[in-house]
C-alpha positions as CSV (number, residue, x, y, z in Angstrom):
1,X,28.6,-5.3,14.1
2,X,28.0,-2.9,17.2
3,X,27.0,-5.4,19.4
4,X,30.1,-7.3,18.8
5,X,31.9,-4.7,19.2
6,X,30.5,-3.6,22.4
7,X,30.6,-7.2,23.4
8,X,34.4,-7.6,22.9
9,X,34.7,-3.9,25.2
10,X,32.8,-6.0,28.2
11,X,34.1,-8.8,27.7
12,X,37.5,-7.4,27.8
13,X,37.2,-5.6,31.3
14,X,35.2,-8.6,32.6
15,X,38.6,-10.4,32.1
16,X,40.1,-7.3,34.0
17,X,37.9,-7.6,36.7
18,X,39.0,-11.4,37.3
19,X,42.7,-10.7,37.3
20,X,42.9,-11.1,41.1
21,X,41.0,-14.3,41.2
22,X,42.4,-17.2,41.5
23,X,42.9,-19.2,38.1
24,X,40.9,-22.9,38.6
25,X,38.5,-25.0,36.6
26,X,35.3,-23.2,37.8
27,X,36.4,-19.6,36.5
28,X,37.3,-20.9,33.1
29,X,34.5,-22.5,32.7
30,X,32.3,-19.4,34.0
31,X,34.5,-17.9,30.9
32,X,33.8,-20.2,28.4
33,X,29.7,-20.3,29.6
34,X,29.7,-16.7,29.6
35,X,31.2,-16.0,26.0
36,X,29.2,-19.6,24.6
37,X,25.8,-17.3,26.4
38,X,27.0,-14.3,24.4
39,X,27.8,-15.5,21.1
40,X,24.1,-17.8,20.9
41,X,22.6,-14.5,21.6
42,X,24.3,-13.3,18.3
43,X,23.6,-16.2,16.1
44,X,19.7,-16.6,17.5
45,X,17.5,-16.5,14.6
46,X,13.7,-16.2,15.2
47,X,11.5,-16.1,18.0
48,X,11.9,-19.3,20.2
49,X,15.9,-18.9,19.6
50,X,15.6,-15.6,20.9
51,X,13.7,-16.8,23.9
52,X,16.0,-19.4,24.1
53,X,19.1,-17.2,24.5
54,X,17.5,-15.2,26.9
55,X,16.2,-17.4,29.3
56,X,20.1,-18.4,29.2
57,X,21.4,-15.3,30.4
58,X,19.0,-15.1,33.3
59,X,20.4,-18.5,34.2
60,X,23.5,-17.3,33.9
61,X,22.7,-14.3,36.5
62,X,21.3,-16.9,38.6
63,X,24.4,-18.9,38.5
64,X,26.4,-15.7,39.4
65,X,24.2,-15.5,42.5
66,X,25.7,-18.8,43.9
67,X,29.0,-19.3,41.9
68,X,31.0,-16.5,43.3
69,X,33.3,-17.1,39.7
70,X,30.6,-16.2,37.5
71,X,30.4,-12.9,39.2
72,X,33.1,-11.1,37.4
73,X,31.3,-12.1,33.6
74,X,27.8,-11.7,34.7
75,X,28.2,-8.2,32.9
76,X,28.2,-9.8,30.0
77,X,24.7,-11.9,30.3
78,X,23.5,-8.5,31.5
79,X,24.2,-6.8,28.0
80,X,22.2,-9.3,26.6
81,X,19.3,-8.7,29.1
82,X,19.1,-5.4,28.5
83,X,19.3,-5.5,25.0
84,X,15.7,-8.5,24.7
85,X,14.2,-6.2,27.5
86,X,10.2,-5.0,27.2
87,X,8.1,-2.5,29.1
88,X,5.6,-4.9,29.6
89,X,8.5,-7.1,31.3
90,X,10.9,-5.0,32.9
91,X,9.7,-6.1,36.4
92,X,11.7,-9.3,35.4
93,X,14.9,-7.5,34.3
94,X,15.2,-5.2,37.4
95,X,14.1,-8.4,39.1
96,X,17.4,-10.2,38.1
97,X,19.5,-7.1,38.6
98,X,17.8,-6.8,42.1
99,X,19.0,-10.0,43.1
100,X,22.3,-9.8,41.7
101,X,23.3,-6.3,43.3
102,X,22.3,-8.3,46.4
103,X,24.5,-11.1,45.7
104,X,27.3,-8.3,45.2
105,X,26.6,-7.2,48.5
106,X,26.6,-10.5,50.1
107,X,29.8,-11.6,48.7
108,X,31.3,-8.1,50.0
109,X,29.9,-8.9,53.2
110,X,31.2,-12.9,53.4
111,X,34.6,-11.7,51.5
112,X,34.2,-14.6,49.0
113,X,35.5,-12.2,46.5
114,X,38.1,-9.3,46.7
115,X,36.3,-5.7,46.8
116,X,38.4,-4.9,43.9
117,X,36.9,-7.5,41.9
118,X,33.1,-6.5,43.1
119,X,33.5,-2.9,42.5
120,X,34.6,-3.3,38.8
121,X,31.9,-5.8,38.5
122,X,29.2,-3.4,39.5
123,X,30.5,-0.3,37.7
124,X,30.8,-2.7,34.5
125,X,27.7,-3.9,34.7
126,X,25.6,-0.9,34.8
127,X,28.1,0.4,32.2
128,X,27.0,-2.8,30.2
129,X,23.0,-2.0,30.7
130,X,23.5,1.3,29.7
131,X,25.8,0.3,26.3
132,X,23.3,-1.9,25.7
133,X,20.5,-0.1,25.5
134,X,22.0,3.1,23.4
135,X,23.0,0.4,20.9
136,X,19.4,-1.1,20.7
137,X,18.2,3.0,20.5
138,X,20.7,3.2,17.7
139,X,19.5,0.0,16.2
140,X,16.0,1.6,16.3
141,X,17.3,4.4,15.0
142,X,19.1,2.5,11.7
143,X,15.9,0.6,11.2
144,X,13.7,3.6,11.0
145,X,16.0,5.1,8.7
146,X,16.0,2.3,6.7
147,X,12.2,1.5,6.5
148,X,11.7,5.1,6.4
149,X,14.5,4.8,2.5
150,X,12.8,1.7,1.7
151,X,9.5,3.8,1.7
152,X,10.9,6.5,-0.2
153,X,12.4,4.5,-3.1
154,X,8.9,2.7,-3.2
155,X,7.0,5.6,-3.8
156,X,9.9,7.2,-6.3
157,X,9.3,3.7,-8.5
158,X,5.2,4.0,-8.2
159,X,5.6,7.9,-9.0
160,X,8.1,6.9,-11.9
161,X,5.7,4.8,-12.8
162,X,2.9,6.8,-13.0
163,X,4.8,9.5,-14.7
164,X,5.6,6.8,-17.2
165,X,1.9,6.1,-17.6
166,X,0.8,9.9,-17.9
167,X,3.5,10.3,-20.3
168,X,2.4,7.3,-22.7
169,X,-1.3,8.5,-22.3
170,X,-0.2,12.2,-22.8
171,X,1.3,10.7,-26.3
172,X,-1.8,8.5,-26.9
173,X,-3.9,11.8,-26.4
174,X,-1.5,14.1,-28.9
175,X,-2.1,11.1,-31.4
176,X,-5.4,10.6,-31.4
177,X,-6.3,15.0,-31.3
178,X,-3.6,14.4,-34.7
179,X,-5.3,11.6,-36.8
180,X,-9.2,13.3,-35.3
181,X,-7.4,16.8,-37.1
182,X,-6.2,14.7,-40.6
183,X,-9.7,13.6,-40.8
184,X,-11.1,16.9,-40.3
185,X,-9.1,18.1,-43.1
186,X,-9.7,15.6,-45.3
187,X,-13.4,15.8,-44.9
188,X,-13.0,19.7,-45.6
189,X,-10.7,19.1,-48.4
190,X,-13.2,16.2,-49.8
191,X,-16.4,18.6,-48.9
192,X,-15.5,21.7,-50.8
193,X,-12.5,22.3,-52.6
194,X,-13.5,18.6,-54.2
195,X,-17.2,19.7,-54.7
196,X,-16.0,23.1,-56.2
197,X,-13.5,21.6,-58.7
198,X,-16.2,19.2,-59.8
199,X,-18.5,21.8,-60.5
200,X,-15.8,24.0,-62.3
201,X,-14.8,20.7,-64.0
202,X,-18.6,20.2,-65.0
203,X,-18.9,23.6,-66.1
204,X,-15.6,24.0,-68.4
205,X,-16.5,20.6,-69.9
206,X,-20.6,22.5,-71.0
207,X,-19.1,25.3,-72.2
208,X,-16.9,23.4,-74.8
209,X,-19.7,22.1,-76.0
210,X,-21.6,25.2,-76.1
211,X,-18.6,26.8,-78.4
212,X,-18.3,23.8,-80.3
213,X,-18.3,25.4,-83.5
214,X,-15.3,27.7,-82.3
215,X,-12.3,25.3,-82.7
216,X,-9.9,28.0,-81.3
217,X,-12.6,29.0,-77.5
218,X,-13.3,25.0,-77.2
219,X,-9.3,24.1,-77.2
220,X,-9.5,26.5,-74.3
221,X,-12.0,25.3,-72.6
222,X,-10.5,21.8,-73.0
223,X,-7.4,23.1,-72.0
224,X,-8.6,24.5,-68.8
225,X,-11.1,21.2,-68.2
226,X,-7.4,18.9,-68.3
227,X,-6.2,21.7,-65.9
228,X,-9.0,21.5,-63.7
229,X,-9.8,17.5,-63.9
230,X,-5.2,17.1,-63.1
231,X,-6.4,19.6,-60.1
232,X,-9.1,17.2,-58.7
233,X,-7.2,13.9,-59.3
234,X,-4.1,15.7,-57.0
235,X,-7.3,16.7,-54.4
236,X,-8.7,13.5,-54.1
237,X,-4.8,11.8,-54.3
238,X,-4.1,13.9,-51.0
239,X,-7.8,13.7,-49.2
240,X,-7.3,9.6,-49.4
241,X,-3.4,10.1,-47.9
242,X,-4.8,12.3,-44.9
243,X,-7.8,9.8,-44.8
244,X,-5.3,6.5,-44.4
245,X,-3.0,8.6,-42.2
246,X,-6.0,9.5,-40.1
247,X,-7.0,5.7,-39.5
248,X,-4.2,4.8,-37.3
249,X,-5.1,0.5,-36.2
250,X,-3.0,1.0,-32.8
251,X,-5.2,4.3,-32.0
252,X,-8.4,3.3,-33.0
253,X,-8.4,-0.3,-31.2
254,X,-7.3,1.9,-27.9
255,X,-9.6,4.1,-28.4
256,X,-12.8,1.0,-28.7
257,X,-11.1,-0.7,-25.8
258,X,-11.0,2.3,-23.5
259,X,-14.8,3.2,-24.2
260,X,-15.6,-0.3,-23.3
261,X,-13.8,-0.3,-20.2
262,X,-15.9,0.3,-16.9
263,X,-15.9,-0.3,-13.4
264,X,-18.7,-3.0,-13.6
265,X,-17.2,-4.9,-16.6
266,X,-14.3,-7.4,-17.7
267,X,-10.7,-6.6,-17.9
268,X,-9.9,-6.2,-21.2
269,X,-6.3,-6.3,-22.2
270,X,-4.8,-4.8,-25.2
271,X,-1.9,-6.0,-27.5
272,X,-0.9,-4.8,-30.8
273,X,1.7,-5.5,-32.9
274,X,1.2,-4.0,-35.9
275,X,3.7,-1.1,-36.9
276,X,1.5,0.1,-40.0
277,X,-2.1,-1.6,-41.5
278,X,-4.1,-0.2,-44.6
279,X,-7.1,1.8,-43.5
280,X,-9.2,-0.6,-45.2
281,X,-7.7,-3.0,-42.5
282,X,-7.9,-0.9,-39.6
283,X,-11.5,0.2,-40.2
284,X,-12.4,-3.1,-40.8
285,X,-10.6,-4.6,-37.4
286,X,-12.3,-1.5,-35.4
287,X,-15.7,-2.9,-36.9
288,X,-14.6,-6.8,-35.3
289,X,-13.5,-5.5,-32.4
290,X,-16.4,-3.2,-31.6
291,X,-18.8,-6.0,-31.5
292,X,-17.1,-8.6,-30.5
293,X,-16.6,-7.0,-27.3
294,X,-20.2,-5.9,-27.4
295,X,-21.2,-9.5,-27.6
296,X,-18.8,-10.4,-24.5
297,X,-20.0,-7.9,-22.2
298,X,-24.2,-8.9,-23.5
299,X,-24.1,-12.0,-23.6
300,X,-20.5,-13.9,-22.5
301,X,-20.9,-12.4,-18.8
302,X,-17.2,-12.6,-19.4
303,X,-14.3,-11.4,-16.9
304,X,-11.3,-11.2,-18.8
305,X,-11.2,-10.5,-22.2
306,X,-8.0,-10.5,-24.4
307,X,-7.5,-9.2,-27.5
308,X,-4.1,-9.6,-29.9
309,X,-3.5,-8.0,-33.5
310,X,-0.6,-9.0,-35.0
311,X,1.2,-8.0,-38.2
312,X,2.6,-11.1,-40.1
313,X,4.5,-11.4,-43.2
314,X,1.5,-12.0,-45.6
315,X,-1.5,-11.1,-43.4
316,X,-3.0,-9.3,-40.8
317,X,-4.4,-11.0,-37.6
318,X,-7.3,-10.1,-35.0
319,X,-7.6,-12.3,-32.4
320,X,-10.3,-11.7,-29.3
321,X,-10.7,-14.3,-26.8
322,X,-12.9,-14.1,-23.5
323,X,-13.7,-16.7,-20.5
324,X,-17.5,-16.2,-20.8
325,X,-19.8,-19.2,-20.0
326,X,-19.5,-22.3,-22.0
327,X,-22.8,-23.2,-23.5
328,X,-25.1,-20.6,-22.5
329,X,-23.2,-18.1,-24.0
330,X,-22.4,-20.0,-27.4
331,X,-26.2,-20.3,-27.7
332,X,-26.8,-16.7,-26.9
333,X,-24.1,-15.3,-29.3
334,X,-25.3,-17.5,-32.2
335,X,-29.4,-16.7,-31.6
336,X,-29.2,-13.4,-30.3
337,X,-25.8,-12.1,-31.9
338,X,-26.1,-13.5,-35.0
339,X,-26.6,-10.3,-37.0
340,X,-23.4,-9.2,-35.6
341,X,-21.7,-12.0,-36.2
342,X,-22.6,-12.3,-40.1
343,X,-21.5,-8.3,-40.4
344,X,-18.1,-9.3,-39.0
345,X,-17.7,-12.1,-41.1
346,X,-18.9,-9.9,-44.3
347,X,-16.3,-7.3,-43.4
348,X,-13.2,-9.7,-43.3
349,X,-14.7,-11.6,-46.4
350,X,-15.3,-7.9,-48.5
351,X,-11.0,-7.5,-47.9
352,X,-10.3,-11.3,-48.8
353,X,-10.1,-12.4,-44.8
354,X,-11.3,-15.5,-43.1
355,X,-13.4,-14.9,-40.3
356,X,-14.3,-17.6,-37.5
357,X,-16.4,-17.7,-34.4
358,X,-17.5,-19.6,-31.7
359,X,-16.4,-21.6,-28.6
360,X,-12.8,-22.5,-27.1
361,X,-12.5,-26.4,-27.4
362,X,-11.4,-27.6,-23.9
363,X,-10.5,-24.2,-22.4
364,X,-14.2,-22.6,-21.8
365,X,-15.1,-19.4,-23.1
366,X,-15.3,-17.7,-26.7
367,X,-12.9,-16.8,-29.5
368,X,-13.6,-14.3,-32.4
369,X,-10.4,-14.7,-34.8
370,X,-9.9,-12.4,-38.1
371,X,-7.2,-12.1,-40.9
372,X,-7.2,-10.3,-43.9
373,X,-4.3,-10.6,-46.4
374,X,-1.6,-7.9,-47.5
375,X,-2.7,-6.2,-50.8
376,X,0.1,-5.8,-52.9
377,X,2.5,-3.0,-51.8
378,X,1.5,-3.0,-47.8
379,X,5.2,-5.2,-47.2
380,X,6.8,-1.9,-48.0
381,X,4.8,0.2,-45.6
């Protein structure tokens, strides 16, 4: 748009300039050349169109130098000179301007044009140069500005980004140091107020029988023993609450997957969908999960492994697929890994799951695919 706009300022005293000339067919079409040279110069897209369009302006400048009516548009061609010119190829620029100047002076000299004419010419066309250039210097300016934007919106998105990610892994962290407290708890719970009720319970229950034969002390004592045995029951109610609270799936199959993780090894990528799963469940996906990536990174040489739990209306799903090597690594897994294999399977079975393992047909690799059923009650959780 600034080009343009400068454009239609020189173009507009070039017409000025020409006034006094004498209106025939060869100044209209030094016109019409000189504005068709200056509009291609605007539309030239890419590299041999923007040779293209110079190389016509120098033609035109030529043309100036022996058509005394191309003189008063030359400044026109010029702007466009000055705006493709180089440091490595100025030489050719002040070349063309060299000659033309001359021209200018020869034409004064031979009176082919009026001075009037050749003196607005001249001014123009250094005005021209110089337009030209502060407008590609402004251009150069705008770009720089906007590269330099560009840049800074880039690195606002990656440090969103990575505030995003330090977020989700602050959150992941918070969890994790909450269910690692609930189990804490529970153990302590389960290791001494449990133990200490037992033996109390133990103890009321031998000294009933020891006062026996006094009705009125051993209805105390079995008082206090329904007191103390309600006491445990609540104990060992909220221990096994803190314990299933405490085996989060989501957490725990992060937590494998990020211990498994290294520079050297497969990219292993994590999806679960699963909003709540029985610790029964998530215990015994942990088990799956922790050897079955065991056996990709042994014996599957893999370098991508994906694993999916899903939560389904009627069942829970554990899905862990890897692109390890064909044949060599079925025969490994089932010799070598066959141990861990049958202690997966005995897991899923022990919950009523179906448990299968072995090679992908047609797509390479191996698949280690789990489910286990919803006990009555899980829909609601």
């Amino acid at each position: 748009m600034n080009r343009l706009f400068d454009k239609s300022i020189v173009l507009a005293c070039c017409i000025a300039a020409a006034l006094g000339l004498a209106v025939d067919a060869c100044l209209v079409a030094a016109f019409c050349l000189g504005v068709v040279v200056a509009s291609l110069t605007e539309i030239a897209q890419g590299e041999r169109a923007r040779r293209a369009s110079e190389a016509a302006s120098y033609v035109y400048i030529i043309a100036a130098v022996f058509i005394p009516p191309f003189v008063p548009f030359a400044p026109l061609a010029l702007y466009d000179i000055a705006r493709y010119v180089r440091r490595e190829h100025a030489w050719v620029a002040l070349g063309a301007g060299a000659i033309f100047v001359c021209a200018l002076v020869a034409y004064a000299h031979a009176g082919a044009l009026p001075t009037r004419a050749l003196l607005l010419t001249a001014i123009l066309s250094v005005a021209a140069t110089l337009l030209s250039l502060r407008t590609a210097q402004l251009e150069r300016e705008q770009e720089r500005v906007r590269r330099t934007r560009d840049e800074l919106q880039e690195r606002a998105l990656a440090l969103e980004a990575r505030n995003r990610d330090l977020a989700d892994r602050q959150d992941y962290e918070v969890e994790l140091a909450t269910l690692a407290e609930r189990a804490r708890i529970a153990r302590e719970i389960h290791d001494n107020v449990g133990h200490q009720l037992t033996r109390a319970s133990l103890q009321t229950e031998a000294l009933r029988v020891v006062h026996a034969n006094e009705p009125g002390v051993a209805t105390d004592f079995a008082d206090v023993k329904r007191t103390v045995d309600e006491a445990l029951r609540l104990v060992r109610s909220s221990v096994h609450a803190l314990n299933d609270n405490a085996a989060n799936l989501s957490v725990q199959l992060e937590r494998i997957v990020e211990g498994a993780r290294s520079d050297g090894g497969p990219q292993i990528e994590l999806e679960v969908l699963v909003e709540h799963a029985p610790a029964n469940v998530a215990n015994c996906f942990a088990a799956v999960l922790r050897e079955a990536l065991s056996n990709s990174i042994r014996h599957a040489c893999a370098h991508t492994v994906t694993v999916r739990c899903m939560e389904h209306p009627s069942f829970y799903q554990l899905i862990v697929t890897d692109d390890g090597a064909g044949g060599a690594q079925a025969s490994g897994r089932n010799v070598t890994g066959g141990m861990g294999l049958g202690s997966m399977r005995e897991r899923v079975e022990a919950l009523g799951g179906t448990f299968t393992a072995g090679p992908r047909a047609g797509a390479g690799g191996w698949r280690v695919f789990a489910t286990v059923p919803k006990q009555q009650g899980d829909e609601g959780r």
